[in-house]
C-alpha positions in Angstrom: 19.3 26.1 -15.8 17.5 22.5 -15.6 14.5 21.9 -17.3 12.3 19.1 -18.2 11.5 18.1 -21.8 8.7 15.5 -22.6 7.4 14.1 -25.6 3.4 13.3 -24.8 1.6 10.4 -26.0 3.6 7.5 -24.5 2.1 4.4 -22.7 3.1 4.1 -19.6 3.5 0.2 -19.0 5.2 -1.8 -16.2 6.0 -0.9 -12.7 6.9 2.1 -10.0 8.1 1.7 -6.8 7.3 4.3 -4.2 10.1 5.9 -2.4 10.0 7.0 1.4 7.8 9.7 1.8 9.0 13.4 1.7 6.8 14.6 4.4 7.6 12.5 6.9 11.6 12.0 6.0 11.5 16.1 6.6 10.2 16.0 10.1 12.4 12.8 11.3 15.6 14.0 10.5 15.2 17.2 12.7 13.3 15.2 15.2 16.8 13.0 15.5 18.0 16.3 17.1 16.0 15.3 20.5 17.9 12.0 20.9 20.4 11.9 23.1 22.9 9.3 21.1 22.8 7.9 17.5 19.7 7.5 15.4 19.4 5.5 11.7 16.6 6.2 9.5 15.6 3.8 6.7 13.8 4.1 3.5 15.1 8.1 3.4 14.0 9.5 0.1 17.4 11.0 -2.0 15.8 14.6 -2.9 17.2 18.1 -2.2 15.0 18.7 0.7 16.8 15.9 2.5 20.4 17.3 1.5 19.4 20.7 3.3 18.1 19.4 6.5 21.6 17.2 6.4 23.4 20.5 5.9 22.2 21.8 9.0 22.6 19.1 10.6 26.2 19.3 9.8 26.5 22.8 10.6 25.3 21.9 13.9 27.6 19.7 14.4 25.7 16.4 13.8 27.8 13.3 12.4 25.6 12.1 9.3 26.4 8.9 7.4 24.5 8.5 4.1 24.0 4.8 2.4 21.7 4.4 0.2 18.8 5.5 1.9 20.1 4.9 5.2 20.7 7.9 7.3 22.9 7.4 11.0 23.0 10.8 13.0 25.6 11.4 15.6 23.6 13.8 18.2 26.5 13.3 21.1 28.7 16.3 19.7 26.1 18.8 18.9 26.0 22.1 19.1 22.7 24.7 19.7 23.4 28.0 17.4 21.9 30.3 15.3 20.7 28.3 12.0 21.5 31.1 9.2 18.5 32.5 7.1 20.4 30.9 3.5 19.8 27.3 5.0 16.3 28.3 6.8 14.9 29.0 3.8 15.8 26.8 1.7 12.4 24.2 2.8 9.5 25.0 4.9 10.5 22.0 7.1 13.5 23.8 8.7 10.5 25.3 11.1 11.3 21.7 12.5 14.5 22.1 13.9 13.2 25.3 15.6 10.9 23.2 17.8 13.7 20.1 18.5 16.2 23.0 19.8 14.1 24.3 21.9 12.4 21.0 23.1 16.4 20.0 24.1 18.1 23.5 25.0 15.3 25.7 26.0 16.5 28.2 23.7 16.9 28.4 19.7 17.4 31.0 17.3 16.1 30.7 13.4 15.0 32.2 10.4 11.5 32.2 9.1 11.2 28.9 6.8 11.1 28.9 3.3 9.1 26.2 0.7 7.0 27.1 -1.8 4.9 29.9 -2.4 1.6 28.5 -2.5 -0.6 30.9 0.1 0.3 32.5 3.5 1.8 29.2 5.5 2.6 31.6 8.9 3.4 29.7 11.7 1.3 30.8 14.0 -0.3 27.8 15.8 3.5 26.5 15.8 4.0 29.8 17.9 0.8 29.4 20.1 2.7 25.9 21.4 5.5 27.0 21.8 3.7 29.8 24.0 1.1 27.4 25.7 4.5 25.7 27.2 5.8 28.3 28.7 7.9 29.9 25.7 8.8 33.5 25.3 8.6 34.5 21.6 10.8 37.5 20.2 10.3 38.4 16.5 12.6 40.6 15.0 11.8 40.9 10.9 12.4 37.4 9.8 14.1 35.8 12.7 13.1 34.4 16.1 14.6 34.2 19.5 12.5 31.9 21.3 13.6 31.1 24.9 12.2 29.2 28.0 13.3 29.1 31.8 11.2 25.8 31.7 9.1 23.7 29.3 5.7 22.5 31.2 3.3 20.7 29.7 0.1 22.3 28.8 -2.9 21.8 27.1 -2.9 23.1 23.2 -5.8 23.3 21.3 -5.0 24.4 17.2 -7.0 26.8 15.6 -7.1 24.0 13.0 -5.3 20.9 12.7 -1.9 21.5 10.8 -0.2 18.9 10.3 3.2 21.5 11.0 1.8 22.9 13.9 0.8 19.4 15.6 4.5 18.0 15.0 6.3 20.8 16.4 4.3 20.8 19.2 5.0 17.3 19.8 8.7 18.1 19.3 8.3 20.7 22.1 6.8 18.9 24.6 8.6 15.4 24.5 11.1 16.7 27.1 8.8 19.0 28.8 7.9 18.5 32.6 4.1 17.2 33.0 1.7 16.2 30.1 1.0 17.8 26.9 -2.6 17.6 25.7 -3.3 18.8 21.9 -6.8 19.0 20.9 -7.8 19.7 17.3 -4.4 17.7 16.3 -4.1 16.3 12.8 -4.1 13.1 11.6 -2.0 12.5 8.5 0.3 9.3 8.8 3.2 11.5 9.1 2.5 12.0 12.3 2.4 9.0 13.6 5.7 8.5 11.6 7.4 10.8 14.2 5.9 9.7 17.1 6.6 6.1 16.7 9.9 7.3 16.3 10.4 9.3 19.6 8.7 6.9 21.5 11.4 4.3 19.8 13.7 6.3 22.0 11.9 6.7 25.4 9.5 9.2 24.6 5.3 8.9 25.9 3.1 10.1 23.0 -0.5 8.1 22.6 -3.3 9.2 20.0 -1.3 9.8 17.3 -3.2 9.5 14.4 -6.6 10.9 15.9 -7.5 14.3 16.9 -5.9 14.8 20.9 -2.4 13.7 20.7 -0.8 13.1 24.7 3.0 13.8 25.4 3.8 13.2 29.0 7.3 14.4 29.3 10.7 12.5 30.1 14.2 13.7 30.6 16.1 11.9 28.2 15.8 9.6 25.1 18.3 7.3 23.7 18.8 5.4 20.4 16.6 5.2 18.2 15.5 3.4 14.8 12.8 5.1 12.2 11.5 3.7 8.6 9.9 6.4 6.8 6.6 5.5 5.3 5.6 5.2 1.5 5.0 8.5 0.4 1.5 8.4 -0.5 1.8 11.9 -1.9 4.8 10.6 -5.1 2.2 7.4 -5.1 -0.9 9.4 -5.8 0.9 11.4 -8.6 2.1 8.3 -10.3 -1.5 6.7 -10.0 -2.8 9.8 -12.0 0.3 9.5 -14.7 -1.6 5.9 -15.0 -5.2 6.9 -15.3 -4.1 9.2 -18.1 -1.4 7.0 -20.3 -1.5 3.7 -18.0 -1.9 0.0 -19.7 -1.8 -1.9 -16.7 0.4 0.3 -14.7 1.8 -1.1 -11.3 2.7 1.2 -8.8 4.3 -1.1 -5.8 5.2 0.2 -2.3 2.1 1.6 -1.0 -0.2 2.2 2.0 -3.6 1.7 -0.2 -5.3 3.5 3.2 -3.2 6.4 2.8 -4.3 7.2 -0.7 -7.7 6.1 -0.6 -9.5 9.3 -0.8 -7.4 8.8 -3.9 -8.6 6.1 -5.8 -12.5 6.0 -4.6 -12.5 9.3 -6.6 -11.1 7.9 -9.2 -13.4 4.8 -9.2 -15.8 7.3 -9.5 -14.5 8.7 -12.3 -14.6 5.5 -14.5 -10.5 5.2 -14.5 -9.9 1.0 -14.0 -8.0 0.3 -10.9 -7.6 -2.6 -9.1 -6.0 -2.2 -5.4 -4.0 -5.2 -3.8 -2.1 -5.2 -0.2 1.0 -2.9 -1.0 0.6 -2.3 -4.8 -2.3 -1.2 -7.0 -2.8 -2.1 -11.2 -4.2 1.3 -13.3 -4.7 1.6 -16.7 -6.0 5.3 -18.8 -9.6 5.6 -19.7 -10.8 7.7 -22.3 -15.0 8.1 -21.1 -14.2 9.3 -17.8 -16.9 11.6 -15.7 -16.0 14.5 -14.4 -16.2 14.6 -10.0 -16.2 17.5 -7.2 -13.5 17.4 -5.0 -12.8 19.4 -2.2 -9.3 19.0 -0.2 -9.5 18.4 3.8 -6.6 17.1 6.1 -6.2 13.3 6.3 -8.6 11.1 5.8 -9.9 13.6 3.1 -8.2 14.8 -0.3 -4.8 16.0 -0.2 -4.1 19.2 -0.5 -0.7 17.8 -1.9 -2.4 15.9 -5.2 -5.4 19.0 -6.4 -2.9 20.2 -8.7 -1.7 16.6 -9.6 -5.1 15.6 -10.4 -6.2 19.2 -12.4 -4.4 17.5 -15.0 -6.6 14.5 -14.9 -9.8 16.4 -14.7 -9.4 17.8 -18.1 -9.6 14.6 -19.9 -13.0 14.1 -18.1 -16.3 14.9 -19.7 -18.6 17.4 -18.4 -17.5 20.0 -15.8 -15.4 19.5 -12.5 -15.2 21.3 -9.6 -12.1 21.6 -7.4 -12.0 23.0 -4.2 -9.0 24.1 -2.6 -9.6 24.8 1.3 -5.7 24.2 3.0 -3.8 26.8 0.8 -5.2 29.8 -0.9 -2.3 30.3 -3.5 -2.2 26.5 -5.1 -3.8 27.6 -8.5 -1.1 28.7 -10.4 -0.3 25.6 -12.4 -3.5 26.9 -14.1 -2.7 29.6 -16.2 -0.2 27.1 -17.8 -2.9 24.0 -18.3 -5.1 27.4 -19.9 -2.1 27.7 -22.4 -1.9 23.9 -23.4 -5.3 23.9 -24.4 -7.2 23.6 -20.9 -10.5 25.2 -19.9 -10.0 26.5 -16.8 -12.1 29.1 -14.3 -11.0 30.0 -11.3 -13.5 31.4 -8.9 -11.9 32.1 -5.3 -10.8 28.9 -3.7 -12.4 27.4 -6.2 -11.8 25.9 -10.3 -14.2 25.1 -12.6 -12.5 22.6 -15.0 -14.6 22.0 -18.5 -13.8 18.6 -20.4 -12.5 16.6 -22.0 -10.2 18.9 -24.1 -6.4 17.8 -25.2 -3.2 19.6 -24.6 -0.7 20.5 -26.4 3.2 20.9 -25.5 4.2 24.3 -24.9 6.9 25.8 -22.9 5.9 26.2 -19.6 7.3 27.2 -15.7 7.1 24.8 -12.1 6.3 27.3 -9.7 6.5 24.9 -7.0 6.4 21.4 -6.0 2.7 20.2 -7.0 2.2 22.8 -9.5 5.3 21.1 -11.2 4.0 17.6 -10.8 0.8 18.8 -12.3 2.5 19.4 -15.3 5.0 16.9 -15.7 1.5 14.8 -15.9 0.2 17.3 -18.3 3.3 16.6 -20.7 3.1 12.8 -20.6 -0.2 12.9 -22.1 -0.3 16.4 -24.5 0.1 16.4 -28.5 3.8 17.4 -29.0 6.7 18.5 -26.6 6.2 20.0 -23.5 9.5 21.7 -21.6 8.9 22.6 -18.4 11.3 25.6 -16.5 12.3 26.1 -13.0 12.2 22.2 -12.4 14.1 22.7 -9.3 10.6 22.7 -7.6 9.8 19.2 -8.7 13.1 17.9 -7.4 13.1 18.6 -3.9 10.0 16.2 -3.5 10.3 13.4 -6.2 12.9 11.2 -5.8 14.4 10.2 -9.1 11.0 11.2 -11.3 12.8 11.0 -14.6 14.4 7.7 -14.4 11.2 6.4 -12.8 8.8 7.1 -15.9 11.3 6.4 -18.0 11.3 2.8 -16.6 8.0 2.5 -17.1 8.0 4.3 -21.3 7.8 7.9 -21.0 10.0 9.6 -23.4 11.3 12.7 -20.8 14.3 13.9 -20.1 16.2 15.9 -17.5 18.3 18.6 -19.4 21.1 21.6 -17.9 20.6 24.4 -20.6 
């Protein structure tokens, strides 16, 4: 069993560079699945969740060449079969492939998706797409038979705007006949990740990025090329390890637009950071006021970095408020912040976070990816060690965290016990 093992109290000093972002790399690689030749992707990130996707891939029958973090897929000998539930449910993302195979076959069958447990996640406006274009759904416990005698475009308007649910619609609807029309779409950068990638290979998607998103459909699409953007997500967390043990901190690689929502919150909290073209300079600040913060879809505060920042908030005087409104199970790195010495309240969707207290290593459990991140932030900063379980969680989604504060002076190690 892995675990984490951290000694607190260490400066962090020097600099980070951001790797490809998670959320975007997980949507591309399925997305390959609609071309009909070779894609390459650059700037893939090397975490777990990209190893799954490349196992299906494979047991599709996808060529995949990994260099670095260069990925070449080989569509031209694919096959369309059932993907198994053990490789569904490994990642949430898998839901992906389910809209590509039916976007280029007409016809998929899949598992329910997997990822961590943080709330309900159904799939529900993924389905209503599907439906709007002229998909027939059969559910049958955990797996789905989705067919369609033809894919016409249709006008689909979310019930809100998941960022899921807008990308697999896009998926859907790149080789449908007609125009595709999604109202209430979301915005994160993600998006327009994958659509500058289709339309790299021939596809006809404009408003990405705002909230109606137009596919007109076309028949076939070619080779294509994708970079995966920074992940502003890995950037954000390391700009919080900063604002707690940072002296002049550099985290390089960045989209400062993507994490703005970011680091005007934590301007507001007193924390000194200064934000160039591609990089930004932090550094820790001991008097720092407590903020409200409420997480919305893009532009607004991610729902990725609440429990990132909980760990922050502690430190900060006076009382904080932290509103979770995107997933109604993301509290549960709480109970463990409570047991290092936090005072925490949770109250619905919402936590009441009293500072500044310090926090003390104690053995504690990732439950999943953001709740682990929270506390591998926790443990930079806390009196004494802190060993963190069930790290496979943080894994998946940080590409090499350990090495990466260990660059820049944390004492933390990656251990198989």
């Amino acid at each position: 069993m892995k675990k984490i093992k951290i000694n607190g109290g260490k400066e962090l000093k020097g600099t980070i560079r951001i790797s490809g972002a998670k959320n975007s790399a997980v949507a591309l690689v399925p997305a390959s699945l609609l071309s009909d030749g070779i894609v390459t992707i650059d700037n893939i990130p090397n975490i777990s969740d990209i190893d799954a996707l490349n196992e299906i891939l494979e047991f599709l029958g996808a060529k995949v060449v990994r260099d670095k973090d260069r990925m070449i897929i080989d569509q031209t000998s694919l096959e369309n079969k059932e993907i198994p539930e053990s490789k569904a449910k490994k990642l949430r993302a898998s839901y992906y492939f389910m809209s590509a195979l039916l976007g280029k076959y007409k016809h998929v069958e899949m598992y329910f998706p997997g990822g961590c447990s943080i709330g309900a996640r159904p799939i529900d406006q993924t389905l209503k797409g599907f439906r709007a274009l002229g998909a027939e759904v059969i559910e049958e416990g955990n797996k789905f038979t989705i067919d369609a005698k033809e894919l016409t475009g249709a006008e689909v308007s979310l019930d809100m705007p998941s960022v899921g649910a807008t990308i697999n619609t896009i998926l859907v609807a790149v080789k449908a006949k007609g125009t595709t029309t999604i109202l209430n779409a979301a915005k994160e950068p993600e998006i327009v990740n994958v659509a500058t990638f289709l339309n790299n290979m021939g596809a006809k998607i404009t408003g990405a990025g705002t909230s109606e998103i137009t596919i007109k459909g076309v028949n076939k699409l070619g080779n294509g090329f994708a970079e995966v953007i920074p992940d502003r997500i890995e950037a954000g967390t390391y700009v919080i390890a900063g604002a707690l043990m940072g002296n002049s901190l550099k985290i390089e690689n960045i989209i400062p637009e993507h994490i703005e929502s970011l680091t005007l919150k934590l301007k507001e909290m007193n924390v000194p950071i200064k934000v160039h073209e591609d990089n930004l300079i932090v550094s820790r600040c001991e008097g720092m006021k407590s903020v409200n913060i409420k997480t919305q879809g893009y532009p607004g505060f991610a729902t990725d970095l609440q429990q990132p920042m909980t760990s922050l908030l502690v430190y900060a005087n006076g009382t904080s408020t932290l509103e979770e409104t995107i997933y109604e199970n993301r509290f549960q790195n709480v109970a463990f912040l409570n047991s290092m010495g936090a005072d925490i309240v949770i109250d619905g969707r919402k936590i009441y976070i009293k500072g500044p207290k310090k926090l003390k290593g104690k053995e504690i459990v990732a439950t999943d990816l953001r709740a682990g991140a929270c506390l591998v932030l926790a443990g930079l900063k806390a009196e004494g060690q802190t060993v963190i379980k069930e790290v496979e969680h943080i894994l998946r989604g940080y590409e090499n965290i350990i090495q990466k504060l260990q660059n820049v002076g944390a004492d933390i190690i990656l251990v198989d016990e």
